[in-house]
Every structure is written in structure tokens, then in C-alpha cells.
VEXTILO-548925 format. One record per residue (C-alpha): x, y, z; residue in three letters; residue number from 1. Coordinates in nm, 3 decimals. Layout:
N
+---------+---------+---------+---------+-----+
!      px !      py !      pz ! residuo ! num !
+---------+---------+---------+---------+-----+
!       X !       Y !       Z !     ala ! NUM !
...
+---------+---------+---------+---------+-----+
***
This chain:
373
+---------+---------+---------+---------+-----+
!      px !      py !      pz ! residuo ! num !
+---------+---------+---------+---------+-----+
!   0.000 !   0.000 !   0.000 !     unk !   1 !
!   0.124 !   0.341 !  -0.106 !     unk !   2 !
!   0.246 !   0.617 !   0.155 !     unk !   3 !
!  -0.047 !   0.862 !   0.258 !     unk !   4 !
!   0.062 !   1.205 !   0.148 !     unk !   5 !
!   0.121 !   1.496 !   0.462 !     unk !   6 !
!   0.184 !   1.864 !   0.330 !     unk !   7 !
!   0.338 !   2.100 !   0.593 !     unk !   8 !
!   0.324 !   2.441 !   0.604 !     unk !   9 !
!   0.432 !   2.731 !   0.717 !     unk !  10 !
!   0.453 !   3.103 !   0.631 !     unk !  11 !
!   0.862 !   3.190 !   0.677 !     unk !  12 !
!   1.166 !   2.947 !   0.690 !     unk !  13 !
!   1.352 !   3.164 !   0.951 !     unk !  14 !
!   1.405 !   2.967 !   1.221 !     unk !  15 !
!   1.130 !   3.008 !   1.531 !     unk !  16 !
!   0.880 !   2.800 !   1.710 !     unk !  17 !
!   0.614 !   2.679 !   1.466 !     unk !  18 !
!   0.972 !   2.557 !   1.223 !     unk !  19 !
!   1.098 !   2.442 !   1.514 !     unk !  20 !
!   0.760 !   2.181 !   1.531 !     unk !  21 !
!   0.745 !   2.162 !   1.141 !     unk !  22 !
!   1.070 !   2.014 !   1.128 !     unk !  23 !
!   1.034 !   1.789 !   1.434 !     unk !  24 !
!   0.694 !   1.620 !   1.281 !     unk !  25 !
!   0.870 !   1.605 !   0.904 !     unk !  26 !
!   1.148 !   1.455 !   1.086 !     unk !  27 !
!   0.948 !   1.197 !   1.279 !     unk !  28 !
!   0.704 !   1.103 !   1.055 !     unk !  29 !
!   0.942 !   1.120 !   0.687 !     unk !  30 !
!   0.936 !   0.739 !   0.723 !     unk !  31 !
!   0.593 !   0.625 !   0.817 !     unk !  32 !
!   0.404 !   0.937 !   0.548 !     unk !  33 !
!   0.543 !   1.104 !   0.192 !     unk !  34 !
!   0.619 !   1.454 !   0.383 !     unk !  35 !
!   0.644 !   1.758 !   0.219 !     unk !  36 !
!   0.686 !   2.109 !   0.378 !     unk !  37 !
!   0.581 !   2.435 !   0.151 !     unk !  38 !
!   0.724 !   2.757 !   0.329 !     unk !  39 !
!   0.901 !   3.081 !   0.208 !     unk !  40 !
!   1.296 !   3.035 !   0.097 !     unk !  41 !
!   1.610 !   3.129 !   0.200 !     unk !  42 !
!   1.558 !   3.040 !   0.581 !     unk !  43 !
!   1.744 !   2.760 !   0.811 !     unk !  44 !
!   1.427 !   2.536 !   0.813 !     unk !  45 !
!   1.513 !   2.445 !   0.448 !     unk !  46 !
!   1.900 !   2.375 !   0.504 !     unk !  47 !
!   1.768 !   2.121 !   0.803 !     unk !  48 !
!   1.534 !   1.974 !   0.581 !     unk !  49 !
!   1.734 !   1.933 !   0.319 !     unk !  50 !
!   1.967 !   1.747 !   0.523 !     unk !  51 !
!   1.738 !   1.504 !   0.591 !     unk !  52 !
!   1.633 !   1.471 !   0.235 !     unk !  53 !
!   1.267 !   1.582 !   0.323 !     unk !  54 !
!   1.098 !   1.742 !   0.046 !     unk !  55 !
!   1.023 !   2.120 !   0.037 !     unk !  56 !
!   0.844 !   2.302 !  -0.181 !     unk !  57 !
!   0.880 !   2.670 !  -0.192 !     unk !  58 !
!   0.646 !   2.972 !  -0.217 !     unk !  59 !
!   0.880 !   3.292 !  -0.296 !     unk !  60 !
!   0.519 !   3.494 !  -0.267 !     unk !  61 !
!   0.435 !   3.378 !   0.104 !     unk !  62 !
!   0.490 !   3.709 !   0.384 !     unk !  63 !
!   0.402 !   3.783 !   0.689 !     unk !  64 !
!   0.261 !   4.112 !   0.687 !     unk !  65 !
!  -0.065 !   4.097 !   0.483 !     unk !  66 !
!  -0.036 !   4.196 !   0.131 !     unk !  67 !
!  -0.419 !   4.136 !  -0.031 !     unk !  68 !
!  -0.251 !   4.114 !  -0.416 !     unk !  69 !
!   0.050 !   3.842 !  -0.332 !     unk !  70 !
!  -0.158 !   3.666 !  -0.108 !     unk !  71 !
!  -0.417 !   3.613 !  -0.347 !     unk !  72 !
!  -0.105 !   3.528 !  -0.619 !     unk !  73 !
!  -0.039 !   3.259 !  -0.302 !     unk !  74 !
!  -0.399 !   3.136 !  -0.241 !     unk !  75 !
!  -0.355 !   3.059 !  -0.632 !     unk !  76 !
!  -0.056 !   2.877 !  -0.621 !     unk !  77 !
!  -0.119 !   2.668 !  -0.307 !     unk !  78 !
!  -0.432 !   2.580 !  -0.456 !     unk !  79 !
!  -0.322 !   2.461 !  -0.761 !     unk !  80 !
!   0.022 !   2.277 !  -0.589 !     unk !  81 !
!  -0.266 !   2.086 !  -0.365 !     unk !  82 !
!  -0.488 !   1.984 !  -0.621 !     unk !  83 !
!  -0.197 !   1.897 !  -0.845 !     unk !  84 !
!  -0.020 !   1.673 !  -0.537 !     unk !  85 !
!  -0.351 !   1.534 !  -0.402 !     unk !  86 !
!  -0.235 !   1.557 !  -0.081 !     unk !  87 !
!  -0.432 !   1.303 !   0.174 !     unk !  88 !
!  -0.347 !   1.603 !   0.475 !     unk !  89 !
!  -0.265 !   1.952 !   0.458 !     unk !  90 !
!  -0.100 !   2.096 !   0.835 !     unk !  91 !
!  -0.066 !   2.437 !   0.780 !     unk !  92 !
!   0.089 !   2.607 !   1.095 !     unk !  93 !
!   0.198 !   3.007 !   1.144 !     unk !  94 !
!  -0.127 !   3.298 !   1.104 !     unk !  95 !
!  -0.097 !   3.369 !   0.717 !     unk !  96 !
!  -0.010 !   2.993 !   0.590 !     unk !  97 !
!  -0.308 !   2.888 !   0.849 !     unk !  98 !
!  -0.501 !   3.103 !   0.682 !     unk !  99 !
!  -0.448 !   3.061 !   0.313 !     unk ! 100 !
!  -0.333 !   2.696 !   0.368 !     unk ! 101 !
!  -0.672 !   2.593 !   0.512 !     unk ! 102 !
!  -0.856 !   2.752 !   0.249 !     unk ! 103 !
!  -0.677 !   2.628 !  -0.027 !     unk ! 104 !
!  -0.668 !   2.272 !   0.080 !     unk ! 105 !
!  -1.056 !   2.322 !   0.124 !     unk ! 106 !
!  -1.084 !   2.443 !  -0.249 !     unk ! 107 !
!  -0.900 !   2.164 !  -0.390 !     unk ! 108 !
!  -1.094 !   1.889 !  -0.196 !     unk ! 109 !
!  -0.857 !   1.763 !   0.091 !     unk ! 110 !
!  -1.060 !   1.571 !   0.333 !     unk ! 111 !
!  -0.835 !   1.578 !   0.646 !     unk ! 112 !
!  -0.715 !   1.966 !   0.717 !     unk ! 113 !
!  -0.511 !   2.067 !   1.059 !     unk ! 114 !
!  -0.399 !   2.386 !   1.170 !     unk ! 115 !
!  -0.176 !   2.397 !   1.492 !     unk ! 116 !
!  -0.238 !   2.738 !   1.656 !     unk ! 117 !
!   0.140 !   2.869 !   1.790 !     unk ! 118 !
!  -0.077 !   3.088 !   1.949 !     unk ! 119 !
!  -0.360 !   3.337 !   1.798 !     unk ! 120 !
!  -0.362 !   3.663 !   1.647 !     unk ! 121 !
!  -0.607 !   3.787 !   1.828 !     unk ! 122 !
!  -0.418 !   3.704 !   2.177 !     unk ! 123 !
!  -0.411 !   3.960 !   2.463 !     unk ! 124 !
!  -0.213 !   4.292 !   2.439 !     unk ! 125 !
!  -0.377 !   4.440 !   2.116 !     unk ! 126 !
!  -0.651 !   4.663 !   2.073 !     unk ! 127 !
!  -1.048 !   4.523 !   2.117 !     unk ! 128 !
!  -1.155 !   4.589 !   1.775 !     unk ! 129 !
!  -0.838 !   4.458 !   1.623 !     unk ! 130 !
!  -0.883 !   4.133 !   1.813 !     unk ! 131 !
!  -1.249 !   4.097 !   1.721 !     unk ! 132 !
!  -1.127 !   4.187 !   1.359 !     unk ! 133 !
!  -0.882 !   3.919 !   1.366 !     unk ! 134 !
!  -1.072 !   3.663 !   1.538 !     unk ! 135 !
!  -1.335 !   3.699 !   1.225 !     unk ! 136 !
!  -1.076 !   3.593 !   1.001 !     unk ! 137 !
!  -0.969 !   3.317 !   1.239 !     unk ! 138 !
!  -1.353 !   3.185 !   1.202 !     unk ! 139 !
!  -1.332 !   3.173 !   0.809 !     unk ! 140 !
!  -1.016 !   2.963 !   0.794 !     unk ! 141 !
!  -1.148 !   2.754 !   1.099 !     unk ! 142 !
!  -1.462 !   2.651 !   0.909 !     unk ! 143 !
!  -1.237 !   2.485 !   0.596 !     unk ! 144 !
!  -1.057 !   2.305 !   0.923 !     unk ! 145 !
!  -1.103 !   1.953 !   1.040 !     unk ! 146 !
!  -0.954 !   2.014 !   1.336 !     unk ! 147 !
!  -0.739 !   2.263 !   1.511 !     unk ! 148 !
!  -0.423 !   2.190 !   1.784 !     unk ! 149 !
!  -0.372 !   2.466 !   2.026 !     unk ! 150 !
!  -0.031 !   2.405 !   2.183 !     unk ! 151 !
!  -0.211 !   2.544 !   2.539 !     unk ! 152 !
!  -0.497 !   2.530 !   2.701 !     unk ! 153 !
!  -0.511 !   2.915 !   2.778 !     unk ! 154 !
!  -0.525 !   2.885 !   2.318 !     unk ! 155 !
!  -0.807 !   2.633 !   2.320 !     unk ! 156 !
!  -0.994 !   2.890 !   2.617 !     unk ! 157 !
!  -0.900 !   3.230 !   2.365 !     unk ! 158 !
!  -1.062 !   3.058 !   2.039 !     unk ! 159 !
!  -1.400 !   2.903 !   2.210 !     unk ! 160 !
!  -1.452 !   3.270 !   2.433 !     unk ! 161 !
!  -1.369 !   3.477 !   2.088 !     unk ! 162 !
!  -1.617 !   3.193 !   1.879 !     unk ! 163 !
!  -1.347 !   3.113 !   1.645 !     unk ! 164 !
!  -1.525 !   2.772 !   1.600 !     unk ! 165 !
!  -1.735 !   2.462 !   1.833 !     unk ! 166 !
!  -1.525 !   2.299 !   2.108 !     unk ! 167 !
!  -1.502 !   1.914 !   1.917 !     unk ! 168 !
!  -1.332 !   2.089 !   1.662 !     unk ! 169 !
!  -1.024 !   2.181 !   1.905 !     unk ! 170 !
!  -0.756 !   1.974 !   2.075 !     unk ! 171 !
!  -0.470 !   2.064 !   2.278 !     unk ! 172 !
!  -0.100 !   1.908 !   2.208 !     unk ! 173 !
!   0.139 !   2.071 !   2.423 !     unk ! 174 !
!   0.463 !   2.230 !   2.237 !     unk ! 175 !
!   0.780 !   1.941 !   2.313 !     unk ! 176 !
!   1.167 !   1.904 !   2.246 !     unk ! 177 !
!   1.423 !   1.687 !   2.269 !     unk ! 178 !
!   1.599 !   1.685 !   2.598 !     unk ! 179 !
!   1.890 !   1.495 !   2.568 !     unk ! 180 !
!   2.111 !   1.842 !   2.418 !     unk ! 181 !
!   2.005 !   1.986 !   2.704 !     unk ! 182 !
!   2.056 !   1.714 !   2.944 !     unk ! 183 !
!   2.434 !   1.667 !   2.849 !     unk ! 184 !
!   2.530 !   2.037 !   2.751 !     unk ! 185 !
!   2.878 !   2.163 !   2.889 !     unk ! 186 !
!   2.818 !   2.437 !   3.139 !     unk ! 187 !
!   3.228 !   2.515 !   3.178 !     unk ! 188 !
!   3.332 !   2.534 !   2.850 !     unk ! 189 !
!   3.055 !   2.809 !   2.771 !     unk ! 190 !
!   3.174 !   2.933 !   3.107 !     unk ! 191 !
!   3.520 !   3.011 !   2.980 !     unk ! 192 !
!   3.445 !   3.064 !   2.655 !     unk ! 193 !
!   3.221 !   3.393 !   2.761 !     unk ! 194 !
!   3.440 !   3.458 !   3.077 !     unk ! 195 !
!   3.165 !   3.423 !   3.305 !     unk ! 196 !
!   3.382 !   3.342 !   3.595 !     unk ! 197 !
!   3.170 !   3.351 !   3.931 !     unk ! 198 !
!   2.868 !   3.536 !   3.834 !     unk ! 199 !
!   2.518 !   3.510 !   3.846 !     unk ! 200 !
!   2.427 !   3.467 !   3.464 !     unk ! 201 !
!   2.051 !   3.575 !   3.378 !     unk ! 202 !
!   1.977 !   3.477 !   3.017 !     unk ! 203 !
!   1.709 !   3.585 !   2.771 !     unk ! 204 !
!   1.619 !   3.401 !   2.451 !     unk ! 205 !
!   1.481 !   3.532 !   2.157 !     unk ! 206 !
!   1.375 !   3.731 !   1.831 !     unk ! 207 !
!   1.485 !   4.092 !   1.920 !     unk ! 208 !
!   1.164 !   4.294 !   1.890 !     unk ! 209 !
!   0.912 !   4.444 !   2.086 !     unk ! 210 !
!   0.655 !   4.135 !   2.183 !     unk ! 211 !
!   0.960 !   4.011 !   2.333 !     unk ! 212 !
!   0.992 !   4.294 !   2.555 !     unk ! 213 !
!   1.417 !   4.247 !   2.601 !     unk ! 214 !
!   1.487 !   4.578 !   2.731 !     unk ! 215 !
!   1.245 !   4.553 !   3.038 !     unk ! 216 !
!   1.543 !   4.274 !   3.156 !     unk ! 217 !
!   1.821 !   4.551 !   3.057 !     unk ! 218 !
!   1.615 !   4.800 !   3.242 !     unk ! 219 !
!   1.573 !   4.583 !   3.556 !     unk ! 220 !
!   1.998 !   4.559 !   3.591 !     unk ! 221 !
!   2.070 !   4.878 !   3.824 !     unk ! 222 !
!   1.883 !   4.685 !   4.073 !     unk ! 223 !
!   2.123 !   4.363 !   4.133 !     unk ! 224 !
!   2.517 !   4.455 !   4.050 !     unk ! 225 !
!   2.600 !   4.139 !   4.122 !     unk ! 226 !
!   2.423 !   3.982 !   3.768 !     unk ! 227 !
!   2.560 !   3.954 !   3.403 !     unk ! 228 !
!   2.285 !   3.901 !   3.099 !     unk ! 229 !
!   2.324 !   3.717 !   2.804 !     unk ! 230 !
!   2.074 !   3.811 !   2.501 !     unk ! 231 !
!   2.062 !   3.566 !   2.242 !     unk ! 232 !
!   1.873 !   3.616 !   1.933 !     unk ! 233 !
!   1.857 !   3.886 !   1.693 !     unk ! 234 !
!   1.583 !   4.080 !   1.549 !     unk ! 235 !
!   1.523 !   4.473 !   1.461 !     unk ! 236 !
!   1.571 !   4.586 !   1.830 !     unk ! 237 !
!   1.920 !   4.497 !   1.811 !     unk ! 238 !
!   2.046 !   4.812 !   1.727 !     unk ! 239 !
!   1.852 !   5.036 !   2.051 !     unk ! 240 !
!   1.963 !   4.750 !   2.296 !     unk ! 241 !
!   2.273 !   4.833 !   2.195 !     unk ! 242 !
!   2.271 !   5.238 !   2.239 !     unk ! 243 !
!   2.058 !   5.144 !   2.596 !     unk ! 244 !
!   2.371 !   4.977 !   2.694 !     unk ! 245 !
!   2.646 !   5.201 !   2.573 !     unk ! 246 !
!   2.467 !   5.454 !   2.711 !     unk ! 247 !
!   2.416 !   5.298 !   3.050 !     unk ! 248 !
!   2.787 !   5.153 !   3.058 !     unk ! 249 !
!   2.669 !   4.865 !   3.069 !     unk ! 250 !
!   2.894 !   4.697 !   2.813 !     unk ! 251 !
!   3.096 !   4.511 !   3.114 !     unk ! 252 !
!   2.759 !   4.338 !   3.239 !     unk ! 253 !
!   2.544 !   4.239 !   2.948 !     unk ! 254 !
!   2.683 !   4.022 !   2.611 !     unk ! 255 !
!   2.459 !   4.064 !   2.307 !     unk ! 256 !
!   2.533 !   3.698 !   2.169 !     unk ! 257 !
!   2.330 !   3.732 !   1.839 !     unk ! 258 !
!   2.212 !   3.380 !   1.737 !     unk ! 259 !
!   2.378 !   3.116 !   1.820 !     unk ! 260 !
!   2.323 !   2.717 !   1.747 !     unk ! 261 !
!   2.469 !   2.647 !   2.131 !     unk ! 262 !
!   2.176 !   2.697 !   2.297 !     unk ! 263 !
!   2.219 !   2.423 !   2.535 !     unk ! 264 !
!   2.582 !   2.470 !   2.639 !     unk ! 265 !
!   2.483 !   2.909 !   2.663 !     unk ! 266 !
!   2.157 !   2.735 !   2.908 !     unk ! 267 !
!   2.408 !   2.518 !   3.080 !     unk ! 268 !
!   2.586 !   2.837 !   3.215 !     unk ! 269 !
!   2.298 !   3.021 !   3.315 !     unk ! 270 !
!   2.163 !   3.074 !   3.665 !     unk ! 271 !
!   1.808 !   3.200 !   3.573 !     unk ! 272 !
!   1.618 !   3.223 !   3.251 !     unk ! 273 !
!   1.405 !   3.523 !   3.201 !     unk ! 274 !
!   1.135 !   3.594 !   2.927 !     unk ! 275 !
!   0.944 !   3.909 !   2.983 !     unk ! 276 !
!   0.681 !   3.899 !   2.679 !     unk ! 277 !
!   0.376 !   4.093 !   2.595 !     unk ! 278 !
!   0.231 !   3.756 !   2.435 !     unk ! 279 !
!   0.298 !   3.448 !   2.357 !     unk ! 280 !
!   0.167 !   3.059 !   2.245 !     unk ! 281 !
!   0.397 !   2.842 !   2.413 !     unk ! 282 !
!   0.726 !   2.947 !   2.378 !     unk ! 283 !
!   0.978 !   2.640 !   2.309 !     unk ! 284 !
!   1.267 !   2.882 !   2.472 !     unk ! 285 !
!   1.085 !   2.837 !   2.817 !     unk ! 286 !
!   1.086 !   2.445 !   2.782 !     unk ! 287 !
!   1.427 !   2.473 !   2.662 !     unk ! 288 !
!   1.533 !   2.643 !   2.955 !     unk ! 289 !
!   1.310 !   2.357 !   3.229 !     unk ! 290 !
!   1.519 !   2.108 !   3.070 !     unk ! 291 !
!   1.851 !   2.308 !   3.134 !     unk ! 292 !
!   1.737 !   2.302 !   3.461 !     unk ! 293 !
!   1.638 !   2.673 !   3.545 !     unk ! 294 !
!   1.438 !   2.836 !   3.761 !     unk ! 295 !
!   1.197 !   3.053 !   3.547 !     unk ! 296 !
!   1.087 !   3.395 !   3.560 !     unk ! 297 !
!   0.834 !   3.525 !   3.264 !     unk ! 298 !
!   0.522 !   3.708 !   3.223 !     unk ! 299 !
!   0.178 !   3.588 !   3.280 !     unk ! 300 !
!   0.064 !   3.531 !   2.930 !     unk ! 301 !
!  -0.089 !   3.299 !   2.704 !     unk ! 302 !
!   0.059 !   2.951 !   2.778 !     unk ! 303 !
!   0.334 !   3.038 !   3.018 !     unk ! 304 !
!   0.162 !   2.948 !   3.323 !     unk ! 305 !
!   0.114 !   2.559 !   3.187 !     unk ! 306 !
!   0.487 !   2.564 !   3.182 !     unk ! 307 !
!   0.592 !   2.787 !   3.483 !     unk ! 308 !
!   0.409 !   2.717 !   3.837 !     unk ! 309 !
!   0.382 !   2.974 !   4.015 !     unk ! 310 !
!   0.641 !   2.949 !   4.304 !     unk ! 311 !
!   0.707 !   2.597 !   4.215 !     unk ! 312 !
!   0.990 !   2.638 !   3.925 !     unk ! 313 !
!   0.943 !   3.039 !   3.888 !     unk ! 314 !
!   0.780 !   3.330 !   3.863 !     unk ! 315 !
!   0.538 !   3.463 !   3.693 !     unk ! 316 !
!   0.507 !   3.870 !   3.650 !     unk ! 317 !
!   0.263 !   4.075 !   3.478 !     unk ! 318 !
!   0.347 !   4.191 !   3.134 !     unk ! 319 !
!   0.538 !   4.546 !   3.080 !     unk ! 320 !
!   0.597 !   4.536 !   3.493 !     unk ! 321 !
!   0.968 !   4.592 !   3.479 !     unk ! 322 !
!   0.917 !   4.636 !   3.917 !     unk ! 323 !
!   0.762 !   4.293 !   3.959 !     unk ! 324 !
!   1.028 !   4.179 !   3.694 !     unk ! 325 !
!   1.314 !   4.315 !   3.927 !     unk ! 326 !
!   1.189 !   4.171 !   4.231 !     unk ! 327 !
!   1.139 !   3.815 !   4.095 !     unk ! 328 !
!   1.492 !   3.807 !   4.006 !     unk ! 329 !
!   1.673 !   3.961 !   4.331 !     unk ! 330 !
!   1.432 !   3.672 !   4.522 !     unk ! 331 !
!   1.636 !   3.435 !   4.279 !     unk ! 332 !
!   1.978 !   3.613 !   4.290 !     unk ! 333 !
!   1.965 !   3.621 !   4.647 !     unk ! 334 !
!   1.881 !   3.278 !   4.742 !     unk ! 335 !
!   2.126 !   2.995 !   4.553 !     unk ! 336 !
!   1.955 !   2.705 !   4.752 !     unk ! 337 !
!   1.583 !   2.818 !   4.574 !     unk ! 338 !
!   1.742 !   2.841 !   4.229 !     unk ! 339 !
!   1.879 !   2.501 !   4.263 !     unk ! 340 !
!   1.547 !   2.379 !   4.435 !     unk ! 341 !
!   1.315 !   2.563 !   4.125 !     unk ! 342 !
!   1.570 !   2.482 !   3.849 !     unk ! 343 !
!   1.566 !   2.070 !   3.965 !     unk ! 344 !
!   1.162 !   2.096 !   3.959 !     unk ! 345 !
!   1.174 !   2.284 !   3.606 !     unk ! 346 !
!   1.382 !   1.993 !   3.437 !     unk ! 347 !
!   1.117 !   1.732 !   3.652 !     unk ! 348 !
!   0.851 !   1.879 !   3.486 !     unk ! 349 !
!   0.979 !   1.913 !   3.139 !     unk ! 350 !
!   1.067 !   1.553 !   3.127 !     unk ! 351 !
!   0.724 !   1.452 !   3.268 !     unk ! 352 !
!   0.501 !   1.669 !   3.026 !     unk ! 353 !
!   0.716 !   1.841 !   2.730 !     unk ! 354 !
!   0.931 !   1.624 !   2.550 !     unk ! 355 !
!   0.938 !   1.573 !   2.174 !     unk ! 356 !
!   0.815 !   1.184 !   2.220 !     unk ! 357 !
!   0.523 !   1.275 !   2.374 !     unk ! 358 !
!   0.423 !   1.556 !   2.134 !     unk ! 359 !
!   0.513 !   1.311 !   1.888 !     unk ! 360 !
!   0.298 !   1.064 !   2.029 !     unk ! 361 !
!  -0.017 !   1.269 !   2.036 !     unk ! 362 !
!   0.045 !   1.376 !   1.695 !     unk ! 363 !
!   0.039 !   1.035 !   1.508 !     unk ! 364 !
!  -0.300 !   0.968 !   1.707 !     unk ! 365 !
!  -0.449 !   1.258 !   1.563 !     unk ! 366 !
!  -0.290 !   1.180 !   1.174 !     unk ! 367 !
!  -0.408 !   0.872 !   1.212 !     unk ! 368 !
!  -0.765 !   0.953 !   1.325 !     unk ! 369 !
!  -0.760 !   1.199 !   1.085 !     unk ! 370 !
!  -0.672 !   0.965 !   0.773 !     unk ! 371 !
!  -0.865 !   0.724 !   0.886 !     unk ! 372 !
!  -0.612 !   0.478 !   0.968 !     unk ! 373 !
+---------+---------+---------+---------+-----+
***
């Protein structure tokens, strides 16, 4: 019997979350399905996939900002690539490929359509009307959708209270990594590498830009000395983090990394892992970090609080409060014995509920429900 046909896809092929989960489920399942992932070129996702001679197909015309001319030149194409391929399941994952993904699978006749919501567009920290404006379009693409992942539950909540669609139609499968990297990373060779020596490290990971909120943890530094911060990531902020610390002289206590593909080892030298966002799905940098064995401290949005407990491996802080930020972390800076104690019950729970096997797991259920194997 012939391989069932999966395409994946995704808006961008820079590397973030939702490629991050593409390429684990075209890795996992390359074997078992014909996999093919559709995304915009010139990113890392297609250098990864490439190495493990997984098909992609690209779609020069697919951006993120919306663009009603090209987007309707992509509706077109995806359309007619679906129809051509006959694809037995289209995944689309990321806002604009969920959107014209799902509607172009529905044109051309695909039976079995998923969209994996890295968390909506419509999530907290916009304006009312924009929400409502966005959750509209949401509702369109949900109705050519079989059925819908949220990767929380705080997701699943956002689209049933905003009517995005009826409550069989979603699911929730929890973001999940490998943890071995993590588990055997090499904390004094980063150590050295960065000249760390004897300091507390505080480490932030992620896209430079403003949903990220990076220079509330730069702002927070005249109130514990005693700390270094690493930022890794890049983005378009880059450029006023770095005038905020020249002009702070701050150059001594904060490294601006860039991106880097040592993650683990850069986790591995860190004494507390900090993301202060205005929004977010369920960001794999937290999980990351519980594996690495850090205590937590983030803000109390979107999925974040199904990874951090309160008090148990972090805290959580209200979004854009750089004073409840600061105080989280001098509780941790102060106190070795509760980092340890937090960062041991972070890497408990991200072997118990986040790894890649058990995402995996929950994902072939649903394909195979799905294509009615």
C-alpha cells in the first residue's frame, strides 16, 4: 500500500517556534508518510530539511505582513500545488499559511485539514476591535478546518470565548523538544568561553523585537550589580539594545550573543532564565530552559503558566511590569539554595510533560484519526 501524502506548512523558513515543530513532525514522521513542507525560501528550516532529504516546496510569494494582491497570487498557487499533489493532509501552521493553507486545501478537496495554533492573532495585548477583527478571520479559515491543535490550554480557552469555531473541533498538544542536548550540555566550557567566571548569569532568549519585551530585563539591571545578561537572538531591536547599553555603561555586564546554534551549552551556564513577553503561544525557549534546569521567571501570558508554576519552578510577573520583573529576580539572585530547588523541579517537569516523544505521540493519534487509519 502506497504512503499517505502529509503537506506542511508554514509562512517563513527563519528559524522560530512553529519551524521548530514543522521540522520535528517532518522529521518523525518522513518514514511512516510522503512529507512535504511548503514555506518561504532562503531560511534555516530548508538547510535542516534538506539534510534530511525531506521534500520542500517553496512559495517565494508567502509574507508575513498581509499583502491582499501576493496573497491572493499565493492562495492561487497553493491551490493549484494541492490539487496537483492530491495531498491526503494539509497541516498548515503560522497565522498567514493557516489562513491561506486551510482555504486552499478546502478548495482543492482535501478531506483531512489541521492547523496547529502557535498561538492566535487575536491574543491579549492588542486593541479590542483589532482582536475581534482578527478573530473573524480566524472563524473563516477555521470553518475549511477539520480540526485545530492549540499548543495550550489558555489557546483552546482564547478561540472558544472569541467563537473562532465549536469545542469538538479543538484539541490541545502541548509544544515538546528533545531533551537529551540539554541534558548533556557543557556548562564550563561556555563558562570560559564567555568569561563568566563567578557570576550570576541571567539569560534571555529570543527574536529581538518588541513582543519580546528584552529591554524591560536591561532595564531591571541597576537593581542587582552582582548579575551579568546574556541576550541571544537577533531581530530589529538589536540596534537600541545596543545604544541602551552604551549609554548605560553597561557593556561590562550584558553580552549581546546574536544567534547562536549552542543553545544548550549558553543554558548550561545560566543561573536564571528570564522571558518578559507581551504575548505568547507556548514558547519552546521556556521548555528549553526547564530542561537546562532553570528556575523561570516570565510574564503571565498565554501559555506560560502551563509551563511555569507559580512558586514551584518560577515566577510569573505581569506583562510590561519591569518592578515585579526586578523583584522576581533579586528573590532568585539572592537565594542559591531556591534556584537550585526551582531549576531541579523545572527539568522534573519538562521531562514529565514536554518532551518531543510525547508531542510526537499525540500527533500520530491525531494523523491517524484523521486519515482514517
Amino acid at each position: 500500500m502506497s504512503k499517505k501524502k502529509i503537506l506542511l506548512l508554514v509562512t517563513l523558513s527563519e528559524w522560530g517556534g512553529a519551524q521548530h515543530i514543522v521540522y520535528l513532525l517532518a522529521q518523525s514522521f518522513h518514514t511512516e508518510y510522503e512529507i512535504s513542507v511548503a514555506c518561504a525560501p532562503d531560511g534555516e528550516l530548508i538547510s535542516k530539511l534538506k539534510k534530511e532529504n525531506i521534500r520542500v516546496l517553496l512559495i517565494p510569494e508567502f509574507a508575513r505582513n498581509p499583502y491582499p494582491l501576493k496573497d491572493l497570487l499565493t492562495l492561487w498557487k497553493l491551490y493549484r500545488l494541492i490539487k496537483k499533489e492530491k495531498f491526503d493532509l494539509v497541516h498548515t501552521h503560522s497565522t498567514k499559511a493557516g489562513l491561506l493553507g486551510r482555504v486552499a486545501a478546502r478548495l482543492a478537496g482535501v478531506k483531512a485539514i489541521l492547523f496547529t495554533a502557535h498561538g492566535w492573532a487575536f491574543t491579549e495585548g492588542r486593541s479590542f476591535w483589532k482582536r475581534r477583527a482578527l478573530a473573524w478571520i480566524e472563524k473563516i479559515a477555521s470553518a475549511c478546518s477539520t480540526q485545530i491543535a492549540c499548543v495550550s490550554e489558555h489557546d483552546r480557552q482564547l478561540a472558544l470565548q472569541f467563537g473562532v469555531t465549536k469545542s469538538e473541533k479543538l484539541i490541545v498538544i502541548h509544544n515538546g523538544l528533545q531533551e537529551q542536548p540539554f541534558l548533556q550540555a557543557n556548562n564550563l566550557k561556555m563558562k570560559q568561553a564567555l568569561n563568566l567566571d563567578e557570576d550570576i548569569i541571567i539569560t534571555f532568549v529570543g527574536r529581538l523585537a518588541s513582543p519580546k519585551e528584552p529591554k524591560f530585563l536591561l532595564e531591571s539591571l541597576k537593581h542587582f550589580p552582582e548579575a551579568k545578561v546574556l541576550i541571544v537572538g537577533d531581530g530589529p531591536m538589536r540596534a537600541e539594545l545596543e545604544a541602551h547599553i552604551s549609554q548605560n555603561q553597561l557593556a561590562e555586564r550584558v553580552l549581546l550573543l546574536g544567534t547562536r546554534t549552542d543553545i544548550p551549552d549558553i543554558l548550561a551556564a545560566s543561573d536564571i532564565f528570564v522571558l518578559p513577553s507581551r504575548w505568547e503561544g507556548l514558547p519552546l525557549v521556556i521548555i528549553e530552559a526547564m530542561f537546562a534546569g532553570l528556575p523561570i521567571v516570565a510574564s503571565r501570558v498565554g501559555g506560560i503558566p502551563e509551563l511555569v508554576q507559580e512558586n514551584v519552578n518560577g515566577f510569573l510577573v505581569p506583562r510590561s511590569d519591569s518592578a515585579a520583573l526586578s523583584q522576581a529576580l533579586k528573590m532568585l539572585i539572592a537565594d542559591k539554595s531556591l534556584r537550585e530547588q526551582m531549576g531541579q523541579m523545572s527539568r522534573q517537569r519538562a521531562l514529565q510533560k514536554f518532551t518531543m516523544h510525547r508531542m510526537i505521540e499525540e500527533y500520530k493519534k491525531l494523523y491517524r484519526e484523521m486519515l482514517h487509519l
